[in-house]
CHARMM internal coordinates of N, CA and C (Angstrom, degrees):
IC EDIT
DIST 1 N 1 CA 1.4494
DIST 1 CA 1 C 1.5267
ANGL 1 N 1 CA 1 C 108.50
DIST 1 C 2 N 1.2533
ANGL 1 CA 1 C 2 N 100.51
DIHE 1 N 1 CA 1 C 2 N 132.45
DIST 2 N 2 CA 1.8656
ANGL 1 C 2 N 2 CA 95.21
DIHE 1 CA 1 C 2 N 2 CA 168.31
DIST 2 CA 2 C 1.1604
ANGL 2 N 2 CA 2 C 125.55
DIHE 1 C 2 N 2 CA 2 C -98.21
DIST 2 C 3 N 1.2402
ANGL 2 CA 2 C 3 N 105.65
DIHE 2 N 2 CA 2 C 3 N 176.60
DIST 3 N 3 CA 2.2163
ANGL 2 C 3 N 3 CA 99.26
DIHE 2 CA 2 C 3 N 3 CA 166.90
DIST 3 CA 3 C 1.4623
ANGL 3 N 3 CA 3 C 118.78
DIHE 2 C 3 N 3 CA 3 C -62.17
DIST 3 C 4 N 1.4411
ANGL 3 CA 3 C 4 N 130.52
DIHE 3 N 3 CA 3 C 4 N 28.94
DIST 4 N 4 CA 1.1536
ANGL 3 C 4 N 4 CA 118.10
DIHE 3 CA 3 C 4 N 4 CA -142.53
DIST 4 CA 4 C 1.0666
ANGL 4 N 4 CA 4 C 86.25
DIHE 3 C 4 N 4 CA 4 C -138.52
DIST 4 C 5 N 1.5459
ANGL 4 CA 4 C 5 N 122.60
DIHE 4 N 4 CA 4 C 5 N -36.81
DIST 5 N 5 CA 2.1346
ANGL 4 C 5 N 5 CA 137.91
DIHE 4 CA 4 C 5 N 5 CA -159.40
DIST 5 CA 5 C 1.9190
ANGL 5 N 5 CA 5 C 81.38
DIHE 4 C 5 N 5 CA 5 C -118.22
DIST 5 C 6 N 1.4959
ANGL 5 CA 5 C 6 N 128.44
DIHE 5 N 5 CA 5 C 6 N -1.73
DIST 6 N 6 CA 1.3391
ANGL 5 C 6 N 6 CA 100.80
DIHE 5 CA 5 C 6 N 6 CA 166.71
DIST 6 CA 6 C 1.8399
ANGL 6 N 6 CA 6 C 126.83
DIHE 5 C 6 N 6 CA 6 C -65.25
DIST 6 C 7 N 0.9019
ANGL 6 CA 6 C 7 N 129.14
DIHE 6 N 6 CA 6 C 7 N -178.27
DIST 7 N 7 CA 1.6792
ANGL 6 C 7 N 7 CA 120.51
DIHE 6 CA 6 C 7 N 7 CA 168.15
DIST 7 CA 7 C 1.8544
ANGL 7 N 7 CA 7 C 75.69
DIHE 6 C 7 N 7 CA 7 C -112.26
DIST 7 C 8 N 1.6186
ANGL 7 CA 7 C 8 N 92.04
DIHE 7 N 7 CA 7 C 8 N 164.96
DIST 8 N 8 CA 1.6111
ANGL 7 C 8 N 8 CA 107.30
DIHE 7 CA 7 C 8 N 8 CA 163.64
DIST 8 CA 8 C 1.3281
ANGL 8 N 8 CA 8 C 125.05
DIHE 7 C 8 N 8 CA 8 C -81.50
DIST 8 C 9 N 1.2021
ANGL 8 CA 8 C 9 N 101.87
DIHE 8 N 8 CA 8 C 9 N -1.26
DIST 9 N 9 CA 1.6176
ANGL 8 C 9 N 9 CA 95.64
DIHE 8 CA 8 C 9 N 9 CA 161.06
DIST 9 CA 9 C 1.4978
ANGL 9 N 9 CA 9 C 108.13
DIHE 8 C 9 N 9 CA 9 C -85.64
DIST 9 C 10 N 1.2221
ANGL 9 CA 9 C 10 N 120.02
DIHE 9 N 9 CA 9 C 10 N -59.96
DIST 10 N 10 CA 2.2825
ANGL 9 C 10 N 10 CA 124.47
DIHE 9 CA 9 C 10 N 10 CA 161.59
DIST 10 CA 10 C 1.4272
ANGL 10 N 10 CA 10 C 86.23
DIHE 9 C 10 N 10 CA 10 C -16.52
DIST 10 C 11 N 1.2819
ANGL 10 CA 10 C 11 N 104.86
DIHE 10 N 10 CA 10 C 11 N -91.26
DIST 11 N 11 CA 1.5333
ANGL 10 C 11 N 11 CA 115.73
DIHE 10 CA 10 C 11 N 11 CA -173.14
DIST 11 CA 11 C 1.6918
ANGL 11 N 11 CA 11 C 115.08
DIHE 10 C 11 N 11 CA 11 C -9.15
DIST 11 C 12 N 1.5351
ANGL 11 CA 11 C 12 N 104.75
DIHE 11 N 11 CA 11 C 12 N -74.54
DIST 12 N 12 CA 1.1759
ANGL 11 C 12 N 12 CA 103.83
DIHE 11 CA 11 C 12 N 12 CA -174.18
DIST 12 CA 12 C 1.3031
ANGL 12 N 12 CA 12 C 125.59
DIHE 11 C 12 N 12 CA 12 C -87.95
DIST 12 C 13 N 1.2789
ANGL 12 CA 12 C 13 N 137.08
DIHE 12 N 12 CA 12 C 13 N 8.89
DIST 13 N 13 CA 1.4996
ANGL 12 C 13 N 13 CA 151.81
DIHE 12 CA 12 C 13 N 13 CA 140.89
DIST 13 CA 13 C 1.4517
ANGL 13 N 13 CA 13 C 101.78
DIHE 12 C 13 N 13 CA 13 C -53.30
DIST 13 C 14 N 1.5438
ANGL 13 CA 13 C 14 N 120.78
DIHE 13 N 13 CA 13 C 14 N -40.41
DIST 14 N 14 CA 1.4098
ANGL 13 C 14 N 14 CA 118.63
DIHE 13 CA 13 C 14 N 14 CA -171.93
DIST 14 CA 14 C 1.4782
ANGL 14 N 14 CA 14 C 92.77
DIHE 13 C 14 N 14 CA 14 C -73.00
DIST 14 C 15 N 1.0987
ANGL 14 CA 14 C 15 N 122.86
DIHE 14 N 14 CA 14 C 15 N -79.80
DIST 15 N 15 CA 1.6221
ANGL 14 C 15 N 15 CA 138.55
DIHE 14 CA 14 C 15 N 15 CA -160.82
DIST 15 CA 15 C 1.6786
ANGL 15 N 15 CA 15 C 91.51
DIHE 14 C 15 N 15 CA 15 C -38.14
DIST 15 C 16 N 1.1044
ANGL 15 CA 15 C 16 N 135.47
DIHE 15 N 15 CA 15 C 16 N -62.54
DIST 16 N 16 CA 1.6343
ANGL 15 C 16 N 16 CA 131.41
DIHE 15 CA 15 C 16 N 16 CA -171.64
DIST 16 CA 16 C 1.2867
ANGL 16 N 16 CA 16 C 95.15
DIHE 15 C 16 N 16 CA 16 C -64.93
DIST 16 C 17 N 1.1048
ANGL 16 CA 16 C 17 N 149.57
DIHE 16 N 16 CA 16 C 17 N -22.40
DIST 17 N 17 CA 1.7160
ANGL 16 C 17 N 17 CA 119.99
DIHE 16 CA 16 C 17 N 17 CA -178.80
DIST 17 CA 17 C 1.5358
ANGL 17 N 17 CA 17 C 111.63
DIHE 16 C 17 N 17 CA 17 C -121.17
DIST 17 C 18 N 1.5244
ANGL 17 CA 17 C 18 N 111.13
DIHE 17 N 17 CA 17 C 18 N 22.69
DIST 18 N 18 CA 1.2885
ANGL 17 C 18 N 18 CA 117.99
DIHE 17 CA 17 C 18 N 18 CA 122.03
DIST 18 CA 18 C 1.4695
ANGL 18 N 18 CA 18 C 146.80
DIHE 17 C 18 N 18 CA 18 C -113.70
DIST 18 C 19 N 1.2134
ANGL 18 CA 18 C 19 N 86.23
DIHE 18 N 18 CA 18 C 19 N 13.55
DIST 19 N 19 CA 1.9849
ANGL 18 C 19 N 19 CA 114.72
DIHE 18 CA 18 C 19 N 19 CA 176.94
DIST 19 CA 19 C 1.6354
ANGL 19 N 19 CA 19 C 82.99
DIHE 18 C 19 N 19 CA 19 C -73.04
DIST 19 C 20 N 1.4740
ANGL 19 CA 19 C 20 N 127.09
DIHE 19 N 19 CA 19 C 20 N -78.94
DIST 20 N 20 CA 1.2265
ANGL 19 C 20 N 20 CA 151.00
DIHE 19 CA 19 C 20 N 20 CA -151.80
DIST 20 CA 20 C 1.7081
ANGL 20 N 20 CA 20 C 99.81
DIHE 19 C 20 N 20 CA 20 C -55.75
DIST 20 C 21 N 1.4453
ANGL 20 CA 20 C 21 N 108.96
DIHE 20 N 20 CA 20 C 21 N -49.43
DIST 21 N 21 CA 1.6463
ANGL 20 C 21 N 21 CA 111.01
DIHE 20 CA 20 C 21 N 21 CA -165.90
DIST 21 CA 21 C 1.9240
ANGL 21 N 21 CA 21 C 89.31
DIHE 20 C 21 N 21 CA 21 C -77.51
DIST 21 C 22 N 1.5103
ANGL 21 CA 21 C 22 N 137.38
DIHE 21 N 21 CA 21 C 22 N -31.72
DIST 22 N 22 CA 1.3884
ANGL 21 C 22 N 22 CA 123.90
DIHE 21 CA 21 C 22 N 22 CA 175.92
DIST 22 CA 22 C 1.2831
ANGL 22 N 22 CA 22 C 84.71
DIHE 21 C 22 N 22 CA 22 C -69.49
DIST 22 C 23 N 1.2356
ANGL 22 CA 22 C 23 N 149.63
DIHE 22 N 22 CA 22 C 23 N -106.61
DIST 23 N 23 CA 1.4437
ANGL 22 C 23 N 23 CA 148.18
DIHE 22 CA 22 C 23 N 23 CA -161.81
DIST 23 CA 23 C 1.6027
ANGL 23 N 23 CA 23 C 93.25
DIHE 22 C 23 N 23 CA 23 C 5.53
DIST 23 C 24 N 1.3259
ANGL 23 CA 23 C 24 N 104.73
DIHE 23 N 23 CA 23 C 24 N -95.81
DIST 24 N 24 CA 1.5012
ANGL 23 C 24 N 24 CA 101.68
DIHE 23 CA 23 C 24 N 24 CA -166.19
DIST 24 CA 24 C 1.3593
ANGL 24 N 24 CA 24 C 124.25
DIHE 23 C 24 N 24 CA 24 C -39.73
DIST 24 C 25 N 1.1820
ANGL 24 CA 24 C 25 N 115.50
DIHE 24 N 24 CA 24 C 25 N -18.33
DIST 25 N 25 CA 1.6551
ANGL 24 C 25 N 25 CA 111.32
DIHE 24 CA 24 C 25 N 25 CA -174.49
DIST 25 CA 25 C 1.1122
ANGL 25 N 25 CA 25 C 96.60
DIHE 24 C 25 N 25 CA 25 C -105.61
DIST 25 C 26 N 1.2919
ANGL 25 CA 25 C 26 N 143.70
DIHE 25 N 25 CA 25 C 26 N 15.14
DIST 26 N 26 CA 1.3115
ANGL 25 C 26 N 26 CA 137.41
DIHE 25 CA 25 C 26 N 26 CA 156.57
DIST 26 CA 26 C 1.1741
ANGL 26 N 26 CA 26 C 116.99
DIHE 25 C 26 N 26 CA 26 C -99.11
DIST 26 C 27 N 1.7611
ANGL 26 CA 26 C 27 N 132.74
DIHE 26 N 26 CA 26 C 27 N -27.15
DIST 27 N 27 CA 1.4864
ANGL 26 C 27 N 27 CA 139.04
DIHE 26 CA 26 C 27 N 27 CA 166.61
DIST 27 CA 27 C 1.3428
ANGL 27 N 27 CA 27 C 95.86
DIHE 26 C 27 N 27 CA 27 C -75.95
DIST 27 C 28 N 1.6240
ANGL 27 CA 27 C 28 N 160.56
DIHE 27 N 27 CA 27 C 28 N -11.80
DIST 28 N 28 CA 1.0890
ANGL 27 C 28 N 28 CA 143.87
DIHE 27 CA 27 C 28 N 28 CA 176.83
DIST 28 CA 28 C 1.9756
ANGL 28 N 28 CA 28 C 89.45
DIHE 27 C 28 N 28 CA 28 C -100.12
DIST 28 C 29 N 0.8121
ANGL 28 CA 28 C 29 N 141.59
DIHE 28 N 28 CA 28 C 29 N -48.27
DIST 29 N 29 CA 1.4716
ANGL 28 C 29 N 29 CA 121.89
DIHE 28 CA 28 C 29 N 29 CA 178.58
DIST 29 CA 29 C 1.4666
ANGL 29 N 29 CA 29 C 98.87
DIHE 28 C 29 N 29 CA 29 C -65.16
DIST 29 C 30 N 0.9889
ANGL 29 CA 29 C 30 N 146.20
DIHE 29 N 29 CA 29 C 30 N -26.80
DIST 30 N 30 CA 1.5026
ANGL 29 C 30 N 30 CA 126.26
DIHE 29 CA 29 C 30 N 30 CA -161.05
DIST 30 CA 30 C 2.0591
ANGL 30 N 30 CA 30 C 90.48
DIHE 29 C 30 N 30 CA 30 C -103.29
DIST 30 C 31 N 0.8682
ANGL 30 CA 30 C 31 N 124.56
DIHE 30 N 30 CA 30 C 31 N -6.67
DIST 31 N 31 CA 1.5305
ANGL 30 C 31 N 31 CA 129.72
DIHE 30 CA 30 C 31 N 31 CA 147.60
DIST 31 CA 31 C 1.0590
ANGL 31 N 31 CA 31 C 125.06
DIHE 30 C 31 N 31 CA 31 C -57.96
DIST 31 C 32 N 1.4473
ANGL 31 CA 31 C 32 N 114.72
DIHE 31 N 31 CA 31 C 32 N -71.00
DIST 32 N 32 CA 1.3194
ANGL 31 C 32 N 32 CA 110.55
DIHE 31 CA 31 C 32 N 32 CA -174.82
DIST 32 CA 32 C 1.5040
ANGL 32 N 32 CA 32 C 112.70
DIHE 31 C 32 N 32 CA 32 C -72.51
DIST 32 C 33 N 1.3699
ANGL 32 CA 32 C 33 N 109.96
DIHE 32 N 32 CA 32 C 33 N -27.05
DIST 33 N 33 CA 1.8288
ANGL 32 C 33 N 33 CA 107.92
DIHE 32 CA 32 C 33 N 33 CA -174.54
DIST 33 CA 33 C 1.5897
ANGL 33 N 33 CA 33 C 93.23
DIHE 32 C 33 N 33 CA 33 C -67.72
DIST 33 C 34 N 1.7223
ANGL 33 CA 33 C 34 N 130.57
DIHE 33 N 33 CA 33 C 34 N -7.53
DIST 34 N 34 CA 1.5440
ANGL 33 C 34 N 34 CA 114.84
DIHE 33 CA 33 C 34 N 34 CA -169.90
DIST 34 CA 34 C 1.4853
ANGL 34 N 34 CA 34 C 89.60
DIHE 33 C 34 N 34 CA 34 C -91.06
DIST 34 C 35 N 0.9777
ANGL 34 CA 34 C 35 N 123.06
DIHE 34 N 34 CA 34 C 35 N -42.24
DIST 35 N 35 CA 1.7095
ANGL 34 C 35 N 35 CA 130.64
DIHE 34 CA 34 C 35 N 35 CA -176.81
DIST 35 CA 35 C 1.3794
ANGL 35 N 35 CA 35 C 124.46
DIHE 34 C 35 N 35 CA 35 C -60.12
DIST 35 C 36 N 1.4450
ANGL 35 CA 35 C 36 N 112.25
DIHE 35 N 35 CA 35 C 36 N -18.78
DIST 36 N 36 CA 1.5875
ANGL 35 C 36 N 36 CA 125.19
DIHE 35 CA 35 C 36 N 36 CA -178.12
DIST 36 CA 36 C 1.1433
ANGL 36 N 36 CA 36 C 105.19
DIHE 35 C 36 N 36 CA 36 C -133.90
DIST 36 C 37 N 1.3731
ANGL 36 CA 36 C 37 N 133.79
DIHE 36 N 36 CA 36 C 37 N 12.99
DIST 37 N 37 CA 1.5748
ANGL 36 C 37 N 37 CA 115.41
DIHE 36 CA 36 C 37 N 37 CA 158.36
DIST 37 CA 37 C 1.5412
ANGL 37 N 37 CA 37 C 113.15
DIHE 36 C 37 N 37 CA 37 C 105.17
DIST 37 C 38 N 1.3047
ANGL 37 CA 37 C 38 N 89.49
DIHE 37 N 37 CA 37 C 38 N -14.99
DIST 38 N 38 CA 1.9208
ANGL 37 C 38 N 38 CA 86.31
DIHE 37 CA 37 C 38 N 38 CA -149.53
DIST 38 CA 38 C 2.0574
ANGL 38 N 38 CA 38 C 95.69
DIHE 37 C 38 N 38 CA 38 C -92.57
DIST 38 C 39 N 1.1195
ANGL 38 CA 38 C 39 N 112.52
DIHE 38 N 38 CA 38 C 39 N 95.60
DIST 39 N 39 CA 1.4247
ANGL 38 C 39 N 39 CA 119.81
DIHE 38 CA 38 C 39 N 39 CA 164.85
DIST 39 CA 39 C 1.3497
ANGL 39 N 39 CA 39 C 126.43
DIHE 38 C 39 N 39 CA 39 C -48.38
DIST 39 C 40 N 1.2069
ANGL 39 CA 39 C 40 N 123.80
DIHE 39 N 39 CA 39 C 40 N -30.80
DIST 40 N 40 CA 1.4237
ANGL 39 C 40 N 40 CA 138.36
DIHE 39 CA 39 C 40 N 40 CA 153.39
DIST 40 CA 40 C 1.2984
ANGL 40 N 40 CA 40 C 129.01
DIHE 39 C 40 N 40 CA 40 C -37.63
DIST 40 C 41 N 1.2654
ANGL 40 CA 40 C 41 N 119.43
DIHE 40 N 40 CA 40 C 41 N -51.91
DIST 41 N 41 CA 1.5286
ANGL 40 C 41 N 41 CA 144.40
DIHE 40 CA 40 C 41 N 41 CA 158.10
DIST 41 CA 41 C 1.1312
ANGL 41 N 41 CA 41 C 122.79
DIHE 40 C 41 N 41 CA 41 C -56.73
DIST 41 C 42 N 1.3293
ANGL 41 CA 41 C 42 N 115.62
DIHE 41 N 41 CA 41 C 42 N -46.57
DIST 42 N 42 CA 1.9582
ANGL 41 C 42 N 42 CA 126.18
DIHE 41 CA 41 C 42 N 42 CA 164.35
DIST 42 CA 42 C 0.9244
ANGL 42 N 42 CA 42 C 91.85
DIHE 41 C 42 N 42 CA 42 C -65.29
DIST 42 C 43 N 1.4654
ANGL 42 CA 42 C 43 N 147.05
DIHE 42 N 42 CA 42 C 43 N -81.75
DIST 43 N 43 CA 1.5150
ANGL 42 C 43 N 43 CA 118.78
DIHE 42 CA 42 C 43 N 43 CA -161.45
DIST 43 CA 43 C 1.2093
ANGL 43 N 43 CA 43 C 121.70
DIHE 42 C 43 N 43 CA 43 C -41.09
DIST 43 C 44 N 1.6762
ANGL 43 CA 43 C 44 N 122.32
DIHE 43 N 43 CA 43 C 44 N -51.63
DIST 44 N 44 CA 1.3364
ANGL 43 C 44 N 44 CA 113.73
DIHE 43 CA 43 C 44 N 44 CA -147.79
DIST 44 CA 44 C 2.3011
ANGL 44 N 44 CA 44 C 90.74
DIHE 43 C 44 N 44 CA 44 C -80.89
DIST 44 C 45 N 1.1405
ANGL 44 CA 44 C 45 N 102.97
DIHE 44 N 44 CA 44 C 45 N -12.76
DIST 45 N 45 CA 1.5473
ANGL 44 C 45 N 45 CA 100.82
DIHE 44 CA 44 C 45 N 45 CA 156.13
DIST 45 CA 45 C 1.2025
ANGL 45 N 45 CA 45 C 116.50
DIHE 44 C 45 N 45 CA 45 C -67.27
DIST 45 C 46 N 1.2785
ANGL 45 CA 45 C 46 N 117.73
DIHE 45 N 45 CA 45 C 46 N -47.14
DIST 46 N 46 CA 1.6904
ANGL 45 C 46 N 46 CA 106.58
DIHE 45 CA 45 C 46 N 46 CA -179.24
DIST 46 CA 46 C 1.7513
ANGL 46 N 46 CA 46 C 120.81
DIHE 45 C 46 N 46 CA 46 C -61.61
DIST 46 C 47 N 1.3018
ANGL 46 CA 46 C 47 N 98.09
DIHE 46 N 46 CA 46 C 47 N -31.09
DIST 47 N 47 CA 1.5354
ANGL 46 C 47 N 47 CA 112.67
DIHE 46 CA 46 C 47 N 47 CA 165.01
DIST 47 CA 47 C 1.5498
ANGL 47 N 47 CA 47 C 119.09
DIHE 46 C 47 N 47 CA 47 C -47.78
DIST 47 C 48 N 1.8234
ANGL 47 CA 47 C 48 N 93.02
DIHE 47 N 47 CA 47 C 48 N -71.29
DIST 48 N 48 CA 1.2287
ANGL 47 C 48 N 48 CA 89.52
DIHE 47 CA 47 C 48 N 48 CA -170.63
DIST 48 CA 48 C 1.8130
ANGL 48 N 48 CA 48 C 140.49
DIHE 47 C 48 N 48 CA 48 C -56.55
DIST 48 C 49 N 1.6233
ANGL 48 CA 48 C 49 N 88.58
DIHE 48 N 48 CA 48 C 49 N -24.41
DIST 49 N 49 CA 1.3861
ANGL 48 C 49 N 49 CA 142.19
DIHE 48 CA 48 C 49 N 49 CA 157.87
DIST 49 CA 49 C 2.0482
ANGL 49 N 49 CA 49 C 94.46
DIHE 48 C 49 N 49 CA 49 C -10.72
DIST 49 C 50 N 2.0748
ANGL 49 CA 49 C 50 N 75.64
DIHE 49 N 49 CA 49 C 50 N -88.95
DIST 50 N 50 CA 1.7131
ANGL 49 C 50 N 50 CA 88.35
DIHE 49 CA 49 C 50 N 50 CA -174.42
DIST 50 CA 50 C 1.1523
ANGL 50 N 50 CA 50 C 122.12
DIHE 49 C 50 N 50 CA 50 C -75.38
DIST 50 C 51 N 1.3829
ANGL 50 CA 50 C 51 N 116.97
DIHE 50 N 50 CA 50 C 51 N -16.88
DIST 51 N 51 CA 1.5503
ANGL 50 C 51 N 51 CA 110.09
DIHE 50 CA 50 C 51 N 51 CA 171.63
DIST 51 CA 51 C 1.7250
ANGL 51 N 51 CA 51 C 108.09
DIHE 50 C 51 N 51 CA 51 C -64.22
DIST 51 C 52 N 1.0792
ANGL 51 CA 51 C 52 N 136.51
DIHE 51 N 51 CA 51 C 52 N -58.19
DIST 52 N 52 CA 1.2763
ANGL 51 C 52 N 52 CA 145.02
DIHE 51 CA 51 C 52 N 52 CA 109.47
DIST 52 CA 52 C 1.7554
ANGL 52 N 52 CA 52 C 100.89
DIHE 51 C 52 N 52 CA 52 C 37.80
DIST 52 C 53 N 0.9013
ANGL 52 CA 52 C 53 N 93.03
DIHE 52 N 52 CA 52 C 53 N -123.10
DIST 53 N 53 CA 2.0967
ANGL 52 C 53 N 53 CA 101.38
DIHE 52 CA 52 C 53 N 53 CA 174.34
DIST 53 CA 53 C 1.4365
ANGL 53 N 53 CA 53 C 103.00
DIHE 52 C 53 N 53 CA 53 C -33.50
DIST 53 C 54 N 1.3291
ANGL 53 CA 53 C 54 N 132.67
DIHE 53 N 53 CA 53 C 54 N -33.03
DIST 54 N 54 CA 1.3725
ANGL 53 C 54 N 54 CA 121.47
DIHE 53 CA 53 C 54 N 54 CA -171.75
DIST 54 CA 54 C 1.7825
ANGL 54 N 54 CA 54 C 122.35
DIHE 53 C 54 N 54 CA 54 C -80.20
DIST 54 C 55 N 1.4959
ANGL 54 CA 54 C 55 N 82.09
DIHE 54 N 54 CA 54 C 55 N -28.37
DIST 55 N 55 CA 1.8737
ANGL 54 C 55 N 55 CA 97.93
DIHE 54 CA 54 C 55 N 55 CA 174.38
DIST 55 CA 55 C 1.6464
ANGL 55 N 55 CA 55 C 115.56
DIHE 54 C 55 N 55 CA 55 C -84.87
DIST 55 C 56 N 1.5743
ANGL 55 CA 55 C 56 N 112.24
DIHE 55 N 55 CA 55 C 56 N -33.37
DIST 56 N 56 CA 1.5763
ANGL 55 C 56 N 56 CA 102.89
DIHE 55 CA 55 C 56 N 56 CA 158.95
DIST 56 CA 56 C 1.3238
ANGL 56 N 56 CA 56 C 139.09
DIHE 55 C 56 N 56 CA 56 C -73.54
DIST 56 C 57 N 1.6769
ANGL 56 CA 56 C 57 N 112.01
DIHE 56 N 56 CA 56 C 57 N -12.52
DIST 57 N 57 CA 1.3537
ANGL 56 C 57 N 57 CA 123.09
DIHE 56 CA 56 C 57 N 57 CA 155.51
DIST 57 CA 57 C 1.7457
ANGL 57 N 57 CA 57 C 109.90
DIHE 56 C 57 N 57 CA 57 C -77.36
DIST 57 C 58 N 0.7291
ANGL 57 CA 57 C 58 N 122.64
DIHE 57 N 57 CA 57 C 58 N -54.40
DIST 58 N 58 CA 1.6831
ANGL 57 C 58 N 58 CA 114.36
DIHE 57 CA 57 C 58 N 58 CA 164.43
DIST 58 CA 58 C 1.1706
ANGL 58 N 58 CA 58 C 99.43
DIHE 57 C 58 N 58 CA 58 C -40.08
DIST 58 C 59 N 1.4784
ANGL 58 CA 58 C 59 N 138.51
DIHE 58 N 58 CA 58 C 59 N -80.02
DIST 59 N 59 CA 1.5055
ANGL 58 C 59 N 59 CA 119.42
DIHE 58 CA 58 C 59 N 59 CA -176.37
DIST 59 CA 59 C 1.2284
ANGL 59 N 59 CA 59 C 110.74
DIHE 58 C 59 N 59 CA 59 C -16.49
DIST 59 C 60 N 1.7251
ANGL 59 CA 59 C 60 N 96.91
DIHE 59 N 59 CA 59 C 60 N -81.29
DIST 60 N 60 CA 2.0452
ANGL 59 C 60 N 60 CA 104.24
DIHE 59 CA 59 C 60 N 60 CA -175.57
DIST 60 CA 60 C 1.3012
ANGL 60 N 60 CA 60 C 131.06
DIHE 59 C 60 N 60 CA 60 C -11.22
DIST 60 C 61 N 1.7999
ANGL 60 CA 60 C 61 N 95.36
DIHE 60 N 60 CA 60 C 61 N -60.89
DIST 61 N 61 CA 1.3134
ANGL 60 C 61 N 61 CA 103.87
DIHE 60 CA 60 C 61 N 61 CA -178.51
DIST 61 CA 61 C 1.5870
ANGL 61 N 61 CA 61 C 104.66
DIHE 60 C 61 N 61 CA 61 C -73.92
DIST 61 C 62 N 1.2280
ANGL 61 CA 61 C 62 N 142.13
DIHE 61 N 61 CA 61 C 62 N -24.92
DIST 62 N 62 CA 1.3212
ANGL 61 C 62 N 62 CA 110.36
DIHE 61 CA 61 C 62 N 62 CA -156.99
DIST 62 CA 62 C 1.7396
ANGL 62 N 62 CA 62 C 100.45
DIHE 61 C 62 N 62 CA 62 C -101.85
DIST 62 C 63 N 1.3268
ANGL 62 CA 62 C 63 N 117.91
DIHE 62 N 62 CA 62 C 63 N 2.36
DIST 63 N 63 CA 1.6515
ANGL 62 C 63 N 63 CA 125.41
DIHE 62 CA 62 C 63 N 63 CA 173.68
DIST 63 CA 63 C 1.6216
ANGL 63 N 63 CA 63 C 104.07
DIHE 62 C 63 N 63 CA 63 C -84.08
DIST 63 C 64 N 1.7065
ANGL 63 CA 63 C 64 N 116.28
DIHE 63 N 63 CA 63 C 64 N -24.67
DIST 64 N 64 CA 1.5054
ANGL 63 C 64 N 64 CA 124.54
DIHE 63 CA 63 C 64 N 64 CA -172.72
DIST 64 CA 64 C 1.9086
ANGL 64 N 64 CA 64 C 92.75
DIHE 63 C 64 N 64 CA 64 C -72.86
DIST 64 C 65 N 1.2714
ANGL 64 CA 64 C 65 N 110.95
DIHE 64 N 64 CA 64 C 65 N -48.84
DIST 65 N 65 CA 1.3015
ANGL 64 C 65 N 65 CA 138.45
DIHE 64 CA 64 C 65 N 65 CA -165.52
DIST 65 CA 65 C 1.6971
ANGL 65 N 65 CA 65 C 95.31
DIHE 64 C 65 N 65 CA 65 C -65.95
DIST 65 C 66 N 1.2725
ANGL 65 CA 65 C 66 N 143.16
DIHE 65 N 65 CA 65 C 66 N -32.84
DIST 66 N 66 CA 1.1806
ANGL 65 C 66 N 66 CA 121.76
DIHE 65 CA 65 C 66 N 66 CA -160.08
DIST 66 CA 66 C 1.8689
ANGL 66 N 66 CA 66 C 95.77
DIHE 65 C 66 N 66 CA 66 C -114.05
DIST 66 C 67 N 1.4167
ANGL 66 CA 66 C 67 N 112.21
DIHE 66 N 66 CA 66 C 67 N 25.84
DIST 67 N 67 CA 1.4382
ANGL 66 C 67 N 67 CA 106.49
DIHE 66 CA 66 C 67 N 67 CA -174.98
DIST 67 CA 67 C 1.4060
ANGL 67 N 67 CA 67 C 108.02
DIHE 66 C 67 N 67 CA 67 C -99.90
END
COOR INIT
IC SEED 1 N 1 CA 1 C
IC BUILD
């Protein structure tokens, strides 16, 4: 199936549970970069962080959107 034959609700079930899985992999790099020094790593956690929250609210909205 592609993004193309998804409905926007597929769609946005997809987009939130990879909003959530970047979230998480951005609070474990911005962890360990607090634990080892490395500031470089916390940022690109803090990044991934909000990109993260920004793609599971896109879900939200586009599962609100296909009701």
């Amino acid at each position: 199936m592609t993004d193309r034959d998804k409905t926007l609700g597929e769609q946005g079930v997809e987009d939130s549970v990879k909003g959530k899985a970047d979230h998480l992999k951005g609070h474990v790099k911005d962890a360990v970069g607090g634990l080892t020094g490395d500031t470089s790593l916390q940022g690109e956690g803090k990044v991934d962080q909000a990109k993260g929250t920004v793609r599971d609210k896109l879900g939200d909205v586009e599962r609100k959107l296909d009701r």
